[in-house]
Steps between C-alpha positions, in 0.01 A plus 500: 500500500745302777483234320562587167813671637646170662410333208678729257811553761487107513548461150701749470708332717484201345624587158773625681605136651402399172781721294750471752469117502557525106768698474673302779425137282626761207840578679548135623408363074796771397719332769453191400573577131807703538623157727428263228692702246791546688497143686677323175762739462681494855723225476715491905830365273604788319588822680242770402676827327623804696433745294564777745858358580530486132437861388659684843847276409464626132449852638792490764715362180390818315532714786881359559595516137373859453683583836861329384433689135425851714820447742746395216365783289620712761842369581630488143 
């Protein structure tokens, strides 16, 4: 009866290493992949795009225009 409990928490234990070892080599393959695809397209000599700066300038334009249209609305 001892023994068949060791044995069974053993294993049990085992396939756990087991599936956590997998999953790790599972992460690391989905690493790897998402580098390769994306190790061609950085090129270091062209700036990469703001795109925040980009959109909150074209928003503080918008915000600044409607202001000006408000303000001369109300001192005609």
């Amino acid at each position: 009866m001892i023994i068949k409990k060791e044995t069974i928490k053993r294993n049990t234990i085992d396939k756990m290493q087991k599936r956590k070892k997998e999953k790790k080599s599972q992460v690391l393959e989905d690493i790897l992949e998402e580098y390769c695809l994306k190790r061609n397209s950085f090129n270091p000599a062209h700036p990469s795009p703001n795109l925040f700066i980009g959109k909150l300038e074209f928003r503080m334009k918008q915000y600044y225009n409607n202001l000006y249209k408000t303000t001369n609305r109300f001192t005609e």
